[in-house]
C-alpha positions as CSV (number, residue, x, y, z in Angstrom):
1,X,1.2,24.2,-33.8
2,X,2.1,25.9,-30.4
3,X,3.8,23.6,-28.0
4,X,1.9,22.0,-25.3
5,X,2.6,23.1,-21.9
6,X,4.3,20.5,-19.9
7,X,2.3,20.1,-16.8
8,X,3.9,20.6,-13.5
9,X,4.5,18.1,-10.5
10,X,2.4,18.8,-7.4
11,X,4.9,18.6,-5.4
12,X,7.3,19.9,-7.6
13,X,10.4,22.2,-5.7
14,X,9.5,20.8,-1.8
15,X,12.7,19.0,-0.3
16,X,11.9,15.6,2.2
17,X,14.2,14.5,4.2
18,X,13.8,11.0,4.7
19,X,14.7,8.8,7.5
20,X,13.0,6.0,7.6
21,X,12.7,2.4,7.9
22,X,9.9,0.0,6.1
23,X,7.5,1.0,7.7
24,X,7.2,4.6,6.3
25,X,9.8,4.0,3.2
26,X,6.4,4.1,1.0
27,X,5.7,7.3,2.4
28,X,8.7,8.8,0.9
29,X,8.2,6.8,-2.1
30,X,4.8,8.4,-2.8
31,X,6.0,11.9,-2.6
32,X,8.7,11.8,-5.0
33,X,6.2,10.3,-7.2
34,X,3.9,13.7,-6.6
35,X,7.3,15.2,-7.7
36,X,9.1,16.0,-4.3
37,X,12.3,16.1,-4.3
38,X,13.3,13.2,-1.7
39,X,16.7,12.5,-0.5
40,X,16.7,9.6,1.6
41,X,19.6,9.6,4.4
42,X,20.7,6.2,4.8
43,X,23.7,5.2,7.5
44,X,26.9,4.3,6.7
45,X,27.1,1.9,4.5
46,X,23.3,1.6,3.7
47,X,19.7,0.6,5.1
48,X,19.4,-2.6,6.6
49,X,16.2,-2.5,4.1
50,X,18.7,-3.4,1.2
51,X,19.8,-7.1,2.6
52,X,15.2,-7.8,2.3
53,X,14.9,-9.8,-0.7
54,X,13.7,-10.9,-3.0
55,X,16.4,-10.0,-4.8
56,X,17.7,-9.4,-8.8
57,X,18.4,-12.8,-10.2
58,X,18.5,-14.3,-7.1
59,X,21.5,-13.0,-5.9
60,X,22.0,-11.2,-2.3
61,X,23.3,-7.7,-2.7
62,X,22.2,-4.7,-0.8
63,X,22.1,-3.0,-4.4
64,X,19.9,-5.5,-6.1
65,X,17.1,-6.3,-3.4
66,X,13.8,-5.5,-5.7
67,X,12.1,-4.1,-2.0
68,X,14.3,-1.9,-1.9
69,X,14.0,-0.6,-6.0
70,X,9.9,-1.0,-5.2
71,X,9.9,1.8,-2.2
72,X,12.8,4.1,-2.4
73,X,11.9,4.8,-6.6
74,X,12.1,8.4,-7.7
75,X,14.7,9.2,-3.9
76,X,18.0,10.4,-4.0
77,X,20.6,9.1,-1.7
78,X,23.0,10.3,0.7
79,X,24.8,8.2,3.3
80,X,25.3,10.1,7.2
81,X,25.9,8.5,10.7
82,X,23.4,11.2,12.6
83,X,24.7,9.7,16.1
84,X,27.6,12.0,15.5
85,X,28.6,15.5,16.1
86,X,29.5,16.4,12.6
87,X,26.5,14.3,11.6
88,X,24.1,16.0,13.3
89,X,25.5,19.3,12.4
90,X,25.3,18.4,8.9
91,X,21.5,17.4,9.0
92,X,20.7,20.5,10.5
93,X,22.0,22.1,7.3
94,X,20.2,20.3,5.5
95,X,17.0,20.8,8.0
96,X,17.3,24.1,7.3
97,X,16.4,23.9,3.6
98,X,13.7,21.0,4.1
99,X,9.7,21.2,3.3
100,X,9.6,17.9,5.3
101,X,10.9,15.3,7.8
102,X,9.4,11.8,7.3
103,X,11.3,9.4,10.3
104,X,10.7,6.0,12.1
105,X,12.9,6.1,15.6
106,X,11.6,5.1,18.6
107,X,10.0,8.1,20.3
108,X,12.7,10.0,22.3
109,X,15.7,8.7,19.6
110,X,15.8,12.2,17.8
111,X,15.5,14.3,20.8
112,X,18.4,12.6,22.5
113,X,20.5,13.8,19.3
114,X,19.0,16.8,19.7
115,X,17.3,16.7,16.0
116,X,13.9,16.4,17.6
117,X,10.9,18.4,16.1
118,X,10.8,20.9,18.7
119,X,14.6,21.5,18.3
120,X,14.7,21.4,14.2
121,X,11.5,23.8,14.3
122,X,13.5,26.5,15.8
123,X,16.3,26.6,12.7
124,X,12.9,25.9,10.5
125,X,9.7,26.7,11.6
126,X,8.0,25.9,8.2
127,X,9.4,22.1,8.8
128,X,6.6,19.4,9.2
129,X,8.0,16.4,10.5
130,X,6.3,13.4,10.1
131,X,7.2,10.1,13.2
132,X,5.5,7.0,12.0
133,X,6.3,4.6,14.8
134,X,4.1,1.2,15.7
135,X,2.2,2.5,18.8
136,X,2.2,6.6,18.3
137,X,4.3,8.6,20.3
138,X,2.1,8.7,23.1
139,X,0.5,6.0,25.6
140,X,2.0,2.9,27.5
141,X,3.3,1.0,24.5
142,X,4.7,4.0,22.7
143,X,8.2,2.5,23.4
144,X,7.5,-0.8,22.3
145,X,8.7,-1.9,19.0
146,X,6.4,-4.1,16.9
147,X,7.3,-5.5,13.4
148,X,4.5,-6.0,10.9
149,X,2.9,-9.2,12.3
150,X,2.8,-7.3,16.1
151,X,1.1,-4.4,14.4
152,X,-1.6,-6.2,12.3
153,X,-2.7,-8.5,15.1
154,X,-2.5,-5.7,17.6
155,X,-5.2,-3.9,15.2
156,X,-7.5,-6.6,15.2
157,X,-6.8,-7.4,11.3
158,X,-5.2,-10.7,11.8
159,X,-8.5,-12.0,13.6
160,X,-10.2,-11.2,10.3
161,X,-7.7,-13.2,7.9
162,X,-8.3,-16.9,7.3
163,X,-10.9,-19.7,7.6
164,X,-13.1,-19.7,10.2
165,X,-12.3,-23.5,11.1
166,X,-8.6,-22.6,11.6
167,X,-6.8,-20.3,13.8
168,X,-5.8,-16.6,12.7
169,X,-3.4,-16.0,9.9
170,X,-1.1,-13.1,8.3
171,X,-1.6,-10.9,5.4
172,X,1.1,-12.0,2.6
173,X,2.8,-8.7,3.0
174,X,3.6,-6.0,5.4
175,X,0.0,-4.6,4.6
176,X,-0.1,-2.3,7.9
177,X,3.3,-0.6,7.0
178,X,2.0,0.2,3.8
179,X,-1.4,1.4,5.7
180,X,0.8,4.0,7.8
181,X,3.0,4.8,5.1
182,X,-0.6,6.0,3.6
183,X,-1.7,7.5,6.3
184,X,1.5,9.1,7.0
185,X,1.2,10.9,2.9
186,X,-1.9,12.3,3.9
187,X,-1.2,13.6,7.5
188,X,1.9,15.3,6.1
189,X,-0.3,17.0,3.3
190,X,-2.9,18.0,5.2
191,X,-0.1,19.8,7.4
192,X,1.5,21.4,4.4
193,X,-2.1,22.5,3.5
194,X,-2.2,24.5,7.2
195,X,1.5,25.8,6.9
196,X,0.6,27.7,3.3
197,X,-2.5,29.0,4.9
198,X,-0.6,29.7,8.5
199,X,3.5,29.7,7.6
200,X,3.9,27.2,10.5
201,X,5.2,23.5,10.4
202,X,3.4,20.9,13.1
203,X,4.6,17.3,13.8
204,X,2.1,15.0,12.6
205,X,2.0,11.4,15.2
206,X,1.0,8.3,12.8
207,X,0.2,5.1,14.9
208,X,1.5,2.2,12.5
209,X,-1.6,0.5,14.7
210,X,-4.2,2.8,14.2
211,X,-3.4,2.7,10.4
212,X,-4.5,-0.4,10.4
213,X,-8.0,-0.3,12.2
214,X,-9.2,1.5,9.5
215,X,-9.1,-0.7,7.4
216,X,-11.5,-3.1,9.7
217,X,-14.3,-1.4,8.4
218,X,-17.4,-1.3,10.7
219,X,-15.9,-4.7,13.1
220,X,-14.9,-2.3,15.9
221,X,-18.4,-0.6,15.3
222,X,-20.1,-4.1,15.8
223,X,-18.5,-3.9,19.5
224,X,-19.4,-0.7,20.4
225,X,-23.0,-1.1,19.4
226,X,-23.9,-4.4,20.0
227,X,-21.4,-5.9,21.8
228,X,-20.8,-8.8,20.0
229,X,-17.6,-10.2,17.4
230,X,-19.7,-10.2,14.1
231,X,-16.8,-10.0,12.0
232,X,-14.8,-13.4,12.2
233,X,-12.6,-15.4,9.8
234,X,-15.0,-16.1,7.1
235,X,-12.1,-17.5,4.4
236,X,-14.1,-18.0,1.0
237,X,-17.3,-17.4,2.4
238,X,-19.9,-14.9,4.4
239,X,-22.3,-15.5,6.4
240,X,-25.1,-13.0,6.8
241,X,-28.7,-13.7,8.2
242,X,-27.9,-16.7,9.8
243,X,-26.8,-17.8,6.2
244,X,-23.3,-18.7,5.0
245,X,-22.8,-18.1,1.0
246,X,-19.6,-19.2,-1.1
247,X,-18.0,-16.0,-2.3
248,X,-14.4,-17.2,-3.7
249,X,-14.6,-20.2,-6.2
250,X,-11.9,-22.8,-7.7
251,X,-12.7,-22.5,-11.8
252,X,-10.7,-24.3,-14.7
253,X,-7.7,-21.8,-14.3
254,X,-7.5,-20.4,-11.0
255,X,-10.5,-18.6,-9.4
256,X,-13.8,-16.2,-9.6
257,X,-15.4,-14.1,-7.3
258,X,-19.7,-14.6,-7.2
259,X,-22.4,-14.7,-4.6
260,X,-25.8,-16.2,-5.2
261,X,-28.4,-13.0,-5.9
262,X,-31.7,-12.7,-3.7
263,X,-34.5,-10.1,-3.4
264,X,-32.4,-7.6,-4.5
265,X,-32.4,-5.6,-7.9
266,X,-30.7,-7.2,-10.6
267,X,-31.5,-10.7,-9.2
268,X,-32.6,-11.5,-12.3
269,X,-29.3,-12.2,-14.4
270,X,-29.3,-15.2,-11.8
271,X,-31.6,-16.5,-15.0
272,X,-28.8,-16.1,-17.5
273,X,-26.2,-18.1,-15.0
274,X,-28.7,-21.1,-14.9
275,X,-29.5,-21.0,-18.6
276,X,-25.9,-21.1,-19.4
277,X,-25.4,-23.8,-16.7
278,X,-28.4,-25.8,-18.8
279,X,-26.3,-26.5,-21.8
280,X,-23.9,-27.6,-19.9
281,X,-26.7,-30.3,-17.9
282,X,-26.4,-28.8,-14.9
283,X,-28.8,-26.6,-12.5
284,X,-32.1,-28.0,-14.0
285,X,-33.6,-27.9,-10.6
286,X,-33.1,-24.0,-10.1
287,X,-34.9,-22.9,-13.4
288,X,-37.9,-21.1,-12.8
289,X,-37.1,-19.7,-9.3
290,X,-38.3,-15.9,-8.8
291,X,-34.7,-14.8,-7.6
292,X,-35.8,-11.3,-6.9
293,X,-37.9,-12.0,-4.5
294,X,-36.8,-14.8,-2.8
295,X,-35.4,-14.4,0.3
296,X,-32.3,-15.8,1.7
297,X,-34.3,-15.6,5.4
298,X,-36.6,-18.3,3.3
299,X,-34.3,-21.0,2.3
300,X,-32.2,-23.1,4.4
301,X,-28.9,-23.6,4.2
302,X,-28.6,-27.5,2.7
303,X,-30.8,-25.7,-0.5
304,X,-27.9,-22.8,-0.6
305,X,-25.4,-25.6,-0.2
306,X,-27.3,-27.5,-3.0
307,X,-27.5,-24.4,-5.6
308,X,-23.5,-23.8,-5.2
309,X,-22.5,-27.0,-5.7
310,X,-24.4,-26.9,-9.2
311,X,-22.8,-23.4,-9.7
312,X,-19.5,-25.0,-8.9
313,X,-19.8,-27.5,-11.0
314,X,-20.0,-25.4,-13.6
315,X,-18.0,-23.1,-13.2
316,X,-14.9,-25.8,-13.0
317,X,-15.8,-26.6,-16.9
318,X,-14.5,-23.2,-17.8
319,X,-12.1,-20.8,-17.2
320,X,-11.8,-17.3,-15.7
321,X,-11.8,-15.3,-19.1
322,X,-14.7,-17.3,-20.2
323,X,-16.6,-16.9,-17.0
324,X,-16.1,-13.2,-17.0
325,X,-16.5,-12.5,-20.5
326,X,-20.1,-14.6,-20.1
327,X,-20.6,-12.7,-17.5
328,X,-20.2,-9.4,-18.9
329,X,-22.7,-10.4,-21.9
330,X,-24.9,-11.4,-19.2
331,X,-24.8,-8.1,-16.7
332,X,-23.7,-10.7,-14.4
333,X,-20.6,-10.1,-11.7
334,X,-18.4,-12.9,-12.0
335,X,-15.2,-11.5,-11.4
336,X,-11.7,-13.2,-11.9
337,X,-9.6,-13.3,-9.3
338,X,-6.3,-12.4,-10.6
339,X,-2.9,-12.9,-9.7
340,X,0.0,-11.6,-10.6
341,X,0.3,-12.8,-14.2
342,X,-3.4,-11.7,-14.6
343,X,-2.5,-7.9,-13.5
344,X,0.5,-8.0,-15.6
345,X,-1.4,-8.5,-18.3
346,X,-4.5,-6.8,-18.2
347,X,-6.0,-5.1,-20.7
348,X,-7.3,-2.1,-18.4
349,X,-4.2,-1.5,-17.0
350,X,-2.5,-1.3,-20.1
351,X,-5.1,1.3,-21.9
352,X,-4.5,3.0,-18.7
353,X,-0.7,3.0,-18.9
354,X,-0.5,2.1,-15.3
355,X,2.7,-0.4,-15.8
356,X,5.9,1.7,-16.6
357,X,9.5,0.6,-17.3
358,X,12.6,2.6,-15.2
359,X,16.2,1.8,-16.7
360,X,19.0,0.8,-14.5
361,X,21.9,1.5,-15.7
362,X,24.1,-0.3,-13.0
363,X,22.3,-3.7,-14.2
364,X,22.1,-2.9,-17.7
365,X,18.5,-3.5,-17.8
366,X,14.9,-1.9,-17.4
367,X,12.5,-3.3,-14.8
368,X,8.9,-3.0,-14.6
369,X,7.2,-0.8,-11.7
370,X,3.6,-0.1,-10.6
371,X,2.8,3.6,-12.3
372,X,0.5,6.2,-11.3
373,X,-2.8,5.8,-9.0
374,X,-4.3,8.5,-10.1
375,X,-5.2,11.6,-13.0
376,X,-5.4,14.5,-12.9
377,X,-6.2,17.3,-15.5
378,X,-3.4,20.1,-14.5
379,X,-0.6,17.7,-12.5
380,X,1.8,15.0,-13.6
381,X,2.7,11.7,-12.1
382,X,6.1,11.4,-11.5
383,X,7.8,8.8,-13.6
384,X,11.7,9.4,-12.3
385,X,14.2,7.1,-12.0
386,X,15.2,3.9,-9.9
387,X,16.2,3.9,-6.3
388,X,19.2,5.5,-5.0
389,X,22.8,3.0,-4.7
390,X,24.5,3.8,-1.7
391,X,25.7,7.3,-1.0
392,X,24.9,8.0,-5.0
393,X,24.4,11.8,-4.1
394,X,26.6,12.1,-1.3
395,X,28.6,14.3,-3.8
396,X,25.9,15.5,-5.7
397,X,24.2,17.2,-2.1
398,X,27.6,17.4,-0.2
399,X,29.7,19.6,-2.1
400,X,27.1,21.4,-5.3
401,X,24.7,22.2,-2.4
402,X,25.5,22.3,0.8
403,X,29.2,23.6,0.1
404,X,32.1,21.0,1.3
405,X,35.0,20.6,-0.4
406,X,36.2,17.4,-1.8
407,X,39.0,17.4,1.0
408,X,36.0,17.9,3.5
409,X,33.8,14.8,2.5
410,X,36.7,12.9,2.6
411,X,37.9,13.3,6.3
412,X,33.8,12.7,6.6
413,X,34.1,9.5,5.5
């Protein structure tokens, strides 16, 4: 039997250059995934990124935090101090054989070093350089530096987070760095897509901030049209219609996610929730209700708050397995809400062989990492190898490719 072909990367021989800090180090992450070859250029001594824990086993090292392994996995590493003559010299060489240019410095930092775009463009006009800064690199708070918090509020998202009897509240994790880092992939791909059509590079501007209105979904449209806040903190519930409906609810093991069905197809399987409620004596006053047509606009809000707290009831008596798997007998949509045991362990990601284990050497174990997010029929996801140590491929870069001598790298250093 003929060998099977062994599918390419799709980003397989481009060369990034990466420069920056958390809130683009996902960026980076995701193209060497797509198979580019990304050497991430870290100062003397390393990223301040390494000292963010959590770390292995507890114990502080800038080569064990796990944020560090999570967003630099598949990079190479070099160390450079880029605030120096020979430093800069040196990253033009290595400009010069670059697809790519992913950075986070304020706006101006680069051009004062003279490794701007406009300057790099002229040794490499194919180079797309990619700034993902907190504000753009354009209007009055351009200059401003924001960490994650700053950023999220500043794009409306934190007004969105938390109960609506309490005051705003954070995302557990530096969601809107992750959001730019996102944006910043596809802005950078879209520009390689022009430069093999056109043979020139651009510098694509990503506004850490204006990652994350996006995600608001139509709230800022709510504004513009009606001029009203429709979209508050609404916690475990929604209101819509004048109505507010439970959404999130506790269950024997954690939680589920349901909504009560009304005029609506498949209102029906609301029937099959009450029946199974039945055996368990509870919701005998909601048999026999014509859920498809009823309309929430019809029933007050005590009855609502009367049919969820039979629902509740009875969904306390069971677990989240045994509520969804009901529900899937049913055509019903009550959904577990998993944490991270539950995603560990699930059955869909596994068939899907989403979870993937990278061996590090240097602490003689493996560790277990996110895998691909997506298919495709003539492409490979790029499984690779753990995150860079510090300077691991000074050598490596320094003297196989770029030519230095041993005696060289050391007066470097």
């Amino acid at each position: 039997m003929a060998k099977q072909k062994e599918k390419p990367a799709m980003l397989d021989h481009y060369r990034v250059l990466d420069l920056t800090d958390d809130r683009g180090a996902f960026c980076g992450k995701i193209m060497a995934e797509l198979g580019a070859d990304v050497v991430k250029v870290e100062r003397p001594g390393g990223d301040p990124s390494r000292n963010v824990g959590p770390f292995f086993h507890d114990i502080p090292d800038p080569e064990k935090s796990l944020s560090w392994f999570a967003f630099n996995q598949n990079k190479r590493g070099i160390t450079l101090n880029i605030e120096t003559r020979d430093g800069q010299e040196i990253f033009k060489k290595l400009a010069r054989k670059a697809d790519f240019i992913i950075e986070c410095f304020k706006p101006g930092y680069l051009d004062k070093l003279g490794l701007s775009y406009s300057a790099l463009s002229k040794l490499n006009p194919r180079i797309i350089m990619t700034s993902i800064t907190p504000f753009g690199q354009t209007g009055p708070y351009s200059t401003y530096n924001a960490p994650d918090l700053i950023t999220m509020s500043m794009a409306g998202y934190t007004f969105i987070c938390g109960d609506s009897d309490r005051p705003p509240v954070r995302f557990s994790s530096d969601q809107s760095y992750l959001q730019s880092s996102l944006q910043a992939t596809v802005g950078t791909l879209i520009a390689h897509y022009y430069k093999e059509l056109s043979g020139e590079g651009q510098h694509v501007d990503v506004s850490v901030q204006e990652s994350m209105i996006w995600t608001l979904c139509y709230a800022p449209h709510d504004w513009y049209l009606l001029k009203q806040i429709l979209h508050t903190r609404e916690g475990s519930f929604w209101r819509r219609l004048g109505v507010t409906y439970r959404l999130i609810w506790p269950c024997k093991d954690g939680y589920v996610c349901y909504r009560l069905l009304m005029a609506q197809p498949g209102a029906e399987v609301m029937n099959d929730l009450i029946a199974s409620m039945n055996k368990e004596g509870l919701g005998e006053k909601m048999k026999g209700i014509s859920w498809t047509t009823l309309s929430f606009m019809e029933v007050p809000q005590e009855q609502i708050n009367e049919w969820e707290a039979e629902i509740g009831k009875y969904f306390l008596l069971h677990t989240k397995k045994e509520l969804h798997e009901e529900a899937v007998r049913q055509k019903n949509v009550v959904q577990p809400v998993n944490d991270a045991r539950d995603i560990n362990e699930s059955p869909q990601l596994a068939a899907r062989d989403f979870w993937v284990q990278i061996k590090h050497p240097e602490l003689r174990t493996s560790i277990t990492y996110p895998g691909p997010y997506f298919k495709s029929t003539e492409t490979v996801w790029q499984k690779g190898h753990r995150a860079p140590l510090i300077g691991e491929h000074n050598d490596e870069i320094y003297v196989k490719e770029l030519g230095f001598t041993v005696e060289q790298l050391a007066i470097l250093k």
